[in-house]
N, C-alpha and C positions, 0 to 999 in steps of 0.2 A: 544576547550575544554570547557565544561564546568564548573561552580562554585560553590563548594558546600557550603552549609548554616554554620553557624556558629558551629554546631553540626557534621559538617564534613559530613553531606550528601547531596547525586546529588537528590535534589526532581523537579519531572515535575510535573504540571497538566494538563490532557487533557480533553478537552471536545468533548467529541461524538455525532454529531448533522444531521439532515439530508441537505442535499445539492444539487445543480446539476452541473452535466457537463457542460460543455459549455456556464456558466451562470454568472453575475458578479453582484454580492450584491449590489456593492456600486452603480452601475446605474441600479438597477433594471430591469438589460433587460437582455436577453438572447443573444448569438451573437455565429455567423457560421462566417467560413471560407468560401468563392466561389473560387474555384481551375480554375474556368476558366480566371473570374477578378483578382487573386491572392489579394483579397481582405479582411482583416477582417470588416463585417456588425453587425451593433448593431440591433437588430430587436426592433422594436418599438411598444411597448406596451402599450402605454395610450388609454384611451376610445376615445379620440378624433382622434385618427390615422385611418387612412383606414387597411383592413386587410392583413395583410402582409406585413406592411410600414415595410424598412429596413432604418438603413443610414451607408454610409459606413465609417468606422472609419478614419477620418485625422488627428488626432494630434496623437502624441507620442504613438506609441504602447506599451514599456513599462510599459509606465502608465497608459494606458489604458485597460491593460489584467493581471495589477498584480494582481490582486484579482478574478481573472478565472482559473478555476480547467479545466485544456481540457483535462486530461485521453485519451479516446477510440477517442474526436472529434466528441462525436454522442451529446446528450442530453437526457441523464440519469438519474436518482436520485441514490444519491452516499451517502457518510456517510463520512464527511468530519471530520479532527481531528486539534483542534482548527481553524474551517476555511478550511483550507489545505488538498490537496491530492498530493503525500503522508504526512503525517506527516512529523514534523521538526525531521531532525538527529538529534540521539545523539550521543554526546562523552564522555567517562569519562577512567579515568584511570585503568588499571587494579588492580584491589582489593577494589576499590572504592565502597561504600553502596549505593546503589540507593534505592530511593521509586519513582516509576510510581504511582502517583494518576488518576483513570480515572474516569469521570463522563456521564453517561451513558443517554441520551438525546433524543434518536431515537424512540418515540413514547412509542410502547408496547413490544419491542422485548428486548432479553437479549442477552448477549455476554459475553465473556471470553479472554483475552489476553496472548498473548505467547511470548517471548524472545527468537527466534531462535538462535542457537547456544552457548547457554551459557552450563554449566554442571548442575550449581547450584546446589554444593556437600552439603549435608545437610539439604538444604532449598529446596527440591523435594514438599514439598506442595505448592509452589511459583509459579508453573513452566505455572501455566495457562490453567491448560486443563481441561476442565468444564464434570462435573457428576464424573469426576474421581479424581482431587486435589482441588477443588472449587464447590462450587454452582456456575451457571453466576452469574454477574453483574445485576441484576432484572432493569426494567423500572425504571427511573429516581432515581437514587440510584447510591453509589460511591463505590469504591472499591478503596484497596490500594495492590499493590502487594510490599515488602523493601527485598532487595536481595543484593548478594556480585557480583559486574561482575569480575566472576573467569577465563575466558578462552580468553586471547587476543584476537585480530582479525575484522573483518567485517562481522557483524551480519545485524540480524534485527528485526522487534515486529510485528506480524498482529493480527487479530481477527483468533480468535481459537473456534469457535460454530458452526457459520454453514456459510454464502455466504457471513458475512463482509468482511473477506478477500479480495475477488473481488471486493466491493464495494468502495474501499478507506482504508479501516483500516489498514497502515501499515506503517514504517518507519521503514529510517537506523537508528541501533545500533551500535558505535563503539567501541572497548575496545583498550586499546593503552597501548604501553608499554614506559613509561618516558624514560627510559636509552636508548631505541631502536636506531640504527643507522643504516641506508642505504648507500649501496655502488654499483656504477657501475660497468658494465664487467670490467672494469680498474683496479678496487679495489679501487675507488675515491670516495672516501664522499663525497654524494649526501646531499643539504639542499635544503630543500623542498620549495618553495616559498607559495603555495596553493597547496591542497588535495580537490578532488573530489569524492562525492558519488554517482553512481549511481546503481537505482534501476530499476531491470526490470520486466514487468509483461505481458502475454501472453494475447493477447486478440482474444475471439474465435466466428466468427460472426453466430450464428444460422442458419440454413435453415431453409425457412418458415415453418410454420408445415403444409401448404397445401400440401408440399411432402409428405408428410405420406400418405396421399389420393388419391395420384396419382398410379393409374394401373402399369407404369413401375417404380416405386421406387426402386423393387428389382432389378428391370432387369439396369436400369440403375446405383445406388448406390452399392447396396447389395453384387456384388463382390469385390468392392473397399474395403469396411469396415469388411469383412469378409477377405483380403486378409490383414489387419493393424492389427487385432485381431490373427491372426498366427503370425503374427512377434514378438505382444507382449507377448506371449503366448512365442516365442522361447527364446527371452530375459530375463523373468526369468524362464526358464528351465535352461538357460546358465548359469546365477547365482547361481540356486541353486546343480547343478552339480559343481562349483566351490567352493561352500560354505562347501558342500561334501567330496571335497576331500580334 
């Protein structure tokens, strides 16, 4: 849980900065996995290396990869938040004041943040959706969103413009309820020793675009994807028949 300031509020700062996958700051090197050696390799990057020098990592892996964002395991450029993909969870109690301060780092691009799952009854300009409750966040510029978390539960914050999202911009949100009390099938009060968040995110690998060019694209593709696009097409048919009635 977190601590609010003297003023009785949960304030964060983050900074939004750009990053890579697969990479670790504090040794300046990039580093892959080899699934054949089941090996982590720091790939070696000084001018005096040969191309391609690897070495493979021997001391303490913990400590050696706490500061590596592996997302997808490809090597990316990512939009790290403080550092970190995902962002640090938060926690705060329910009705608690929060201000997310964010500071916006990423070159020339802008962004806008969202608070999945809250209501935020009243504070509807908070909510983080850019051309419509906000201007973005503009190039190296800060933004504060101060809001009540009204709706218990296991949330969470991404970038709400356009591909942050994907790129890193996102963390648990949780809202808790002090009094709350857990009980098993038994009816036995449950005390919780440790609580875990986890966040999941889809990751969807391209086909090269040279299929586009290819003579049988349709004939080999084009019934598959035409045969997913009826399905989605029947599933909200099927909803809005339900909604209907």
């Amino acid at each position: 849980m977190a601590t609010p300031d003297a003023d009785g509020v949960y304030r964060f700062t983050y900074e939004l900065a750009f990053t890579y996958s697969m990479y670790s700051p504090s040794n300046n090197t990039p580093v892959l996995y080899d699934v054949n050696s089941q090996k982590w390799i720091r790939l070696n990057s000084t001018l005096t290396s040969a191309c391609n020098a690897s070495n493979v990592i021997t001391d303490d892996l913990d400590f050696a990869l706490q500061d590596v964002n592996q997302f997808s395991g490809l090597h990316v450029r990512m939009i790290s938040i403080n550092g970190k993909i995902p962002g640090d969870t938060i926690v705060v109690p329910l009705g608690a004041e929060v201000e997310m301060n964010f500071k916006n780092r990423i070159g020339t691009r802008s962004l806008s943040v969202h608070v999945h799952g809250l209501d935020k009854m009243g504070l509807w300009y908070t909510d983080g959706v850019a051309f419509v409750q906000q201007c973005p966040i503009g190039p190296n510029s800060d933004y504060s969103y101060r809001f009540v978390a009204d709706t218990a539960g296991t949330q969470f914050y991404h970038g709400h413009l356009s591909t942050e999202f994907g790129e890193g911009v996102m963390g648990g949100f949780l809202v808790k309820k002090t009094v709350e009390k857990t009980y098993d099938a038994q009816n036995n009060l449950m005390v919780m020793g440790r609580e875990y968040y986890t966040l999941l995110q889809v990751f969807i690998q391209l086909l090269p675009v040279t299929n586009f060019f290819k003579g049988h694209w349709n004939h080999r593709h084009g019934g598959r994807i035409a045969s997913r696009i009826r399905s989605i097409r029947q599933i909200f048919q099927t909803i809005e028949r339900t909604l209907g009635s």
